[in-house]
N, C-alpha and C positions, 0 to 999 in steps of 0.2 A: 055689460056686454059679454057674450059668451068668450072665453076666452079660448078656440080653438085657432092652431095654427094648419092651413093648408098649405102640403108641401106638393108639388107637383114633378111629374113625371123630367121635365126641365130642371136640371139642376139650377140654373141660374133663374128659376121661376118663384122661387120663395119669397111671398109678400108678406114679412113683416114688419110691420110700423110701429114705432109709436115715437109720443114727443117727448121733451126730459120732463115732464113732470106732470103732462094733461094724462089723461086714461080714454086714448084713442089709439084702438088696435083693430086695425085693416085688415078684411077679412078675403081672402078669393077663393074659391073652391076648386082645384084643378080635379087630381085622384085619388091622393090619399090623405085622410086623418090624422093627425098625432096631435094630441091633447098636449098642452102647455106645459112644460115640463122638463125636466134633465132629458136629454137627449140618450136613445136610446143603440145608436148603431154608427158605423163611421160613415155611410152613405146620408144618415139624416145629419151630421156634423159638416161631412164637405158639400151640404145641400144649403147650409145657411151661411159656409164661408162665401161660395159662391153666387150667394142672394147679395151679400156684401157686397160685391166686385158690381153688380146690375146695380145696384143701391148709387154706386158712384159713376156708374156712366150716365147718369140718367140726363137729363137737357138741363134742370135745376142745379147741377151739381157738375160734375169733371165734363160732363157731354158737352157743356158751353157757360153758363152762368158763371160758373165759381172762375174760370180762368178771362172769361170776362170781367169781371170786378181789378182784377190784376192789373187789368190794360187800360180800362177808359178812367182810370183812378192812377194816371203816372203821364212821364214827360215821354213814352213814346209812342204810345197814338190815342184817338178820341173815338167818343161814338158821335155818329152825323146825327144820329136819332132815326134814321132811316125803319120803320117800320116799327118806332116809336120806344125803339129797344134801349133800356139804361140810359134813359133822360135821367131820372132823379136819381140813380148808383153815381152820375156824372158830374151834375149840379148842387149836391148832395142836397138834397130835398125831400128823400124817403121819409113816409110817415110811419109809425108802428106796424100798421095794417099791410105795407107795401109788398107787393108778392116778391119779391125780390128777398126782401130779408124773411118772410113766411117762408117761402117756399125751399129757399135753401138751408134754412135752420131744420126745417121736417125732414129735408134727405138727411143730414148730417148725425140726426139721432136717430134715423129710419138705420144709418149704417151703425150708430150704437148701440140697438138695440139688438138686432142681428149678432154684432157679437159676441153681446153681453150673454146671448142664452149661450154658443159656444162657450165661452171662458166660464162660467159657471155649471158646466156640465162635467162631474168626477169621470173623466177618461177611464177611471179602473174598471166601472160598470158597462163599459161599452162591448157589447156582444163579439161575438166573430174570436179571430185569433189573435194571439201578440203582435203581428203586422197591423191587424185593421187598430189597435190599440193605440200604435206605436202612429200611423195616419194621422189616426184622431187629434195625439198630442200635437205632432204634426202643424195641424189644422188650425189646434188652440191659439198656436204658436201666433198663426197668421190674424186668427181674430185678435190676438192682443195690438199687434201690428194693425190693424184696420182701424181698432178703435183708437191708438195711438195721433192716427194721421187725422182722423175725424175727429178730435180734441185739438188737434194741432192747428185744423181748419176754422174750428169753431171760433180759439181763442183768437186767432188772426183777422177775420170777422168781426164779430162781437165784442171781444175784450177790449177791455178799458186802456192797455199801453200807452198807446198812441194819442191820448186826449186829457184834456188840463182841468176836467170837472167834476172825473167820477173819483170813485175810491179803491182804484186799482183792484175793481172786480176782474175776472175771469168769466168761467162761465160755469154751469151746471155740468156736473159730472157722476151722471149716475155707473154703478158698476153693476149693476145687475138691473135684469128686467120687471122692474115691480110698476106695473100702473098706476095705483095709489098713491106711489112717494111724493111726498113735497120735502122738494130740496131748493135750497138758497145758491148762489153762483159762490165757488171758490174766488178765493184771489187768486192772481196772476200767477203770485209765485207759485200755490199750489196747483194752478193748473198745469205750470210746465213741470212738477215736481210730478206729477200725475203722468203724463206725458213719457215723461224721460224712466218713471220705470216701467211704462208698457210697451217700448221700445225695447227697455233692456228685458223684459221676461219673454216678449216674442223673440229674442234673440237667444235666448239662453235655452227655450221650448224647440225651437226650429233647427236649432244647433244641433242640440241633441237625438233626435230625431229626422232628420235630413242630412242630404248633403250640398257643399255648394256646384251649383251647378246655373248656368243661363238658358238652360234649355226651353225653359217654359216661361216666358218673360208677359204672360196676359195672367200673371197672378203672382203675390209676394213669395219670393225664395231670399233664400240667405244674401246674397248679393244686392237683389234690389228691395228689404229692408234695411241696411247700410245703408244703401244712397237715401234714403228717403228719410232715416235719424241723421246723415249729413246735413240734408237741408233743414230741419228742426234744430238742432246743434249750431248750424251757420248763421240761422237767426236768432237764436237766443246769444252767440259770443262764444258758445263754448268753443271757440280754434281748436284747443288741444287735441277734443273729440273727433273735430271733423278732418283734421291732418290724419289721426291716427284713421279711420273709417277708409279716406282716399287711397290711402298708401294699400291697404288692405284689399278693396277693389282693383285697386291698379295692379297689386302683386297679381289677381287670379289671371291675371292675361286674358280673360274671357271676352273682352272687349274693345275696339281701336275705334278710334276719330273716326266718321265717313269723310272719306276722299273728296275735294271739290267735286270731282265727274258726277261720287254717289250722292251727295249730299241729298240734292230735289229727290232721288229717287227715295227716302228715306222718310219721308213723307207721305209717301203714294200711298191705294189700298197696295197693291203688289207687293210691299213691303211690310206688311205686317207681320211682326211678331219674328223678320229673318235680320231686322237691319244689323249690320255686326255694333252700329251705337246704342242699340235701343237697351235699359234695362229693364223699365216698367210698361206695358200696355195694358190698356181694357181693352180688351177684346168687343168688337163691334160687328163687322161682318153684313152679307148683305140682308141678312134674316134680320139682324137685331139692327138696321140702320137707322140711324135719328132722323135721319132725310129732313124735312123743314127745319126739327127740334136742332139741329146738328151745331156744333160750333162754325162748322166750313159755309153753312149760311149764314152766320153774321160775319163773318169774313170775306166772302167771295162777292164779286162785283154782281155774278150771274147769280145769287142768293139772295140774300136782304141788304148786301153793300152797305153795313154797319157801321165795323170797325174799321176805321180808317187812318195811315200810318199820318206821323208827322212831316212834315218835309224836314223840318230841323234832324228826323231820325236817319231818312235815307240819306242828307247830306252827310252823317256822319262814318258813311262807308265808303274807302277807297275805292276808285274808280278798277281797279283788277281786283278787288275782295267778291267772290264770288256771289255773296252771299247777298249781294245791288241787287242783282237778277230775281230776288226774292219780289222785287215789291214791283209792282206795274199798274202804272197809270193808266189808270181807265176815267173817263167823263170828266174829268180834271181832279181826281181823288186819287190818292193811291193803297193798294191793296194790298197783303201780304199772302194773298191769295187769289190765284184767278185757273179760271178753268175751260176758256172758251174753245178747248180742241179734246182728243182723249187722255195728252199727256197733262196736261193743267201747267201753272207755273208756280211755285210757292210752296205753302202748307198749308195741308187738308183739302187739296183740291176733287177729291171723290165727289162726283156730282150728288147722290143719293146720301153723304154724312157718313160710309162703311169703314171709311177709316178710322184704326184704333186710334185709340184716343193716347197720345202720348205721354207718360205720366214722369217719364225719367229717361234722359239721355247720359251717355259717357263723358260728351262734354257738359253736360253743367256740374258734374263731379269734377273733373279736373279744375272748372271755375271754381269750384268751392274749395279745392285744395290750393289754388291759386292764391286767393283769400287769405285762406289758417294759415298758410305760411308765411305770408307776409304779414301776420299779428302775430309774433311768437314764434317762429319757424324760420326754415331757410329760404334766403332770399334763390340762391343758386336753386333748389326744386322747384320754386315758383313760376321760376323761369323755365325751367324744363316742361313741366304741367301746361305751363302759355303758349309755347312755343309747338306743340302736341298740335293746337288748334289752327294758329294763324298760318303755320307752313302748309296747312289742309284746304286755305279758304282763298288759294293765292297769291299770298303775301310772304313776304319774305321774313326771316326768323328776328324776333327784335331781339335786342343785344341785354336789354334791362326792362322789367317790368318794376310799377309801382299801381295802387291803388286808384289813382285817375284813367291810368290804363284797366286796369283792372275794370271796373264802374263801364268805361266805353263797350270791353268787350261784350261782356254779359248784355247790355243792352244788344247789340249788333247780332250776338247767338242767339239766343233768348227770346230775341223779336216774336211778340205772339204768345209766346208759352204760359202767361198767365202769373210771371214772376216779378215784374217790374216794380208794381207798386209797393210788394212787400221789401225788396230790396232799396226803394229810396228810403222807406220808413226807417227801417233797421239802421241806415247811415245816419240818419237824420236829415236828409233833405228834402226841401218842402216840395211839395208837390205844387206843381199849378193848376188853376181851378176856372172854368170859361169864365167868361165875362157875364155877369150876373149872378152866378155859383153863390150859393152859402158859405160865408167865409167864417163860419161857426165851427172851430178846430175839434167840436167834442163830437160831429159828427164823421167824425172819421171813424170812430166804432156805428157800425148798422144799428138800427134799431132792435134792441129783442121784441118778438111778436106780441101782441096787445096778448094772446093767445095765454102766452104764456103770466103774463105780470096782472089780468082781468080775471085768473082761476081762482075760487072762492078759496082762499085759504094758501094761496102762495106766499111762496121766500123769496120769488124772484121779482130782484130791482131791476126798474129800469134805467138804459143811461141815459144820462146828461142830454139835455136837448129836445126830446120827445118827448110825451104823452101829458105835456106840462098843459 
């Protein structure tokens, strides 16, 4: 297939695809030309960062899928199956073939390949002046960072961790964009070994070229890469890391707890991209809305009334905890989203899907510093960090925090965000499974796509479970 790249007038219009290891490259013609290759200017380099960013809003991926799997895969809400959404993510019954695991495995290296041409592009040849240069590096910085989170995703997905049959694979980890390659899945350890230095070179690239700032929170800056090797760090164990990350976010003052008052507003579109908690957004807007595609329709009663909260979940908020007010019973379901006036009630209630897509708040940082401290760390900052949130949510300051406390909060903040599942795993608690569910524990890694394991001449195994 000819291997040209159309870049389009649209910065965040750059279609380039491919899978870790098939030779299918997605072609769109917007208006200009540039032939496959090192990149040749800082506008064609922050044309594919921010191909990146659309890469991960898409419906498949951060727009609703991927923080779907978080939810109906944990103890705090289900899917009804309503519009026949994550029956088998739910029951676990996905087959190799299942778009569910296709579909998200393709964004995930759609957003690796995208970076990989940045991060293999020698910045020194790039046109223009020492500023556009100095962008560029900039840029790279962020592609290391993008492909970081998309290995991060991958292995939380697909990897073998969490199941009793494989052999502690990982997943494929190409570093540059070559069609051809056939590559085998790392193990585990090297995939977080992978991970954790494209975290530290997009820090060290961005550093040095950047400074910290919040200003532009619908795209990675120094501050919200931190938060986001927090969360990487938090689930791998490493406390040390994620104490130290916290304390370092928390020092820039850049950002405070929303107030009960704010909280719902923080949510809103109105809110996009200003909230004082917000670090990371995709920017979505009413141009680029996911409207049906959007996560606030599997959420919302007035949408596809999918995801649906537990009751065990909202029993477990104090009756003055603000944050009750999130969930509202509709047709005898409850919702963690609803929208039947202009102000909506909940999260994500934009009728059309324009709102950003939240990818990182202030408090799940202070939860995670919550955490590292209480593994290694001071009990008394831990306390402080907790106490940050619950004085915010209504509730009165608790006098001692521990880890059962700990575990409740996050679920009660958290509610929705797409985090739940990963964080029972990581404790080791078992997740509950409906009544008829496959209680075959090695499907807890998705299936890798037939796509990939059926290519004439692949490395890649499949897991445990499937394609048997």
């Amino acid at each position: 297939m000819n291997k040209i790249i159309k870049i389009g007038l649209l910065s965040i219009g750059v279609a380039v695809t491919s899978l870790s290891c098939s030779d299918d490259f997605v072609e769109r013609e917007f208006f200009q030309e540039v032939q496959q290759g090192p990149l040749t200017t800082d506008n064609e380099v922050q044309a594919f960062v921010r191909g990146g960013y659309a890469t991960m809003r898409n419906t498949e991926y951060y727009g609703a899928d991927f923080l779907a799997y978080g939810e109906v895969r944990s103890d705090e809400m289900i899917s009804n199956l309503a519009g026949g959404y994550y029956q088998n993510v739910m029951n676990y019954t996905m087959l190799s073939n299942d778009r569910y695991a296709v579909d998200t495995y393709n964004r995930i290296y759609e957003l690796v390949a995208k970076a990989n041409i940045v991060i293999n592009t020698d910045m020194a040849t790039i046109q223009g002046t020492d500023n556009d240069r100095k962008n560029s590096r900039y840029a790279q910085g962020q592609a290391y960072g993008l492909r970081a989170i998309a290995f991060f995703d991958g292995l939380r997905l697909y990897g073998q961790k969490y199941i009793t049959g494989g052999e502690s694979l990982g997943i494929v980890l190409p570093l540059k964009y070559d069609p051809q390659a056939r590559m085998a899945r790392s193990t585990i350890a090297q995939t977080e070994a992978q991970i954790d230095a494209d975290f530290t070179k997009a820090l060290e690239l961005m550093t040095a070229n950047g400074v910290v700032t919040n200003t532009i929170k619908t795209e990675l800056n120094i501050n919200s890469l931190k938060g986001m090797m927090s969360r990487f760090y938090l689930y791998k164990g490493d406390y040390a890391k994620v104490r130290t990350l916290t304390s370092q976010i928390v020092a820039t003052n850049a950002y405070s707890v929303a107030s009960a008052a704010l909280l719902q507003e923080t949510f809103r579109f109105t809110m996009n991209g200003a909230a004082p908690n917000s670090i990371f957004e995709l920017a979505v807007g009413i141009n680029s809305s996911l409207s049906t595609g959007s996560y606030r329709q599997r959420l919302n009663p007035n949408g596809y009334a999918n995801l649906v909260v537990n009751a065990s979940t909202q029993a477990a908020y104090d009756a003055s905890d603000v944050r009750r007010t999130f969930i509202t019973l509709s047709g005898g379901q409850r919702f963690v989203s609803f929208s039947s006036n202009a102000n909506g009630i909940g999260k994500y209630t934009q009728g059309v899907g324009a709102d950003n897509i939240k990818m990182l708040r202030y408090e799940e940082i202070l939860l995670n510093g919550v955490e590292a401290e209480l593994n290694g760390g001071s009990a008394a900052q831990a306390l402080i960090y907790y106490n940050l949130i619950v004085q915010n949510r209504g509730l009165a300051a608790a006098g001692t925090v521990d880890m059962t406390k700990l575990r409740s909060e996050r679920m009660k903040e958290l509610l929705g965000e797409g985090l739940r599942q990963w964080d029972l795993r990581r404790w080791g608690i078992a997740i509950p499974r409906p009544t008829g569910a496959n209680a075959n524990v090695d499907l807890n890694a998705f299936p890798i796509p037939r796509q990939e394991t059926d290519l004439s001449g692949t490395l890649v195994k499949s897991n445990p479970g499937y394609d048997n």
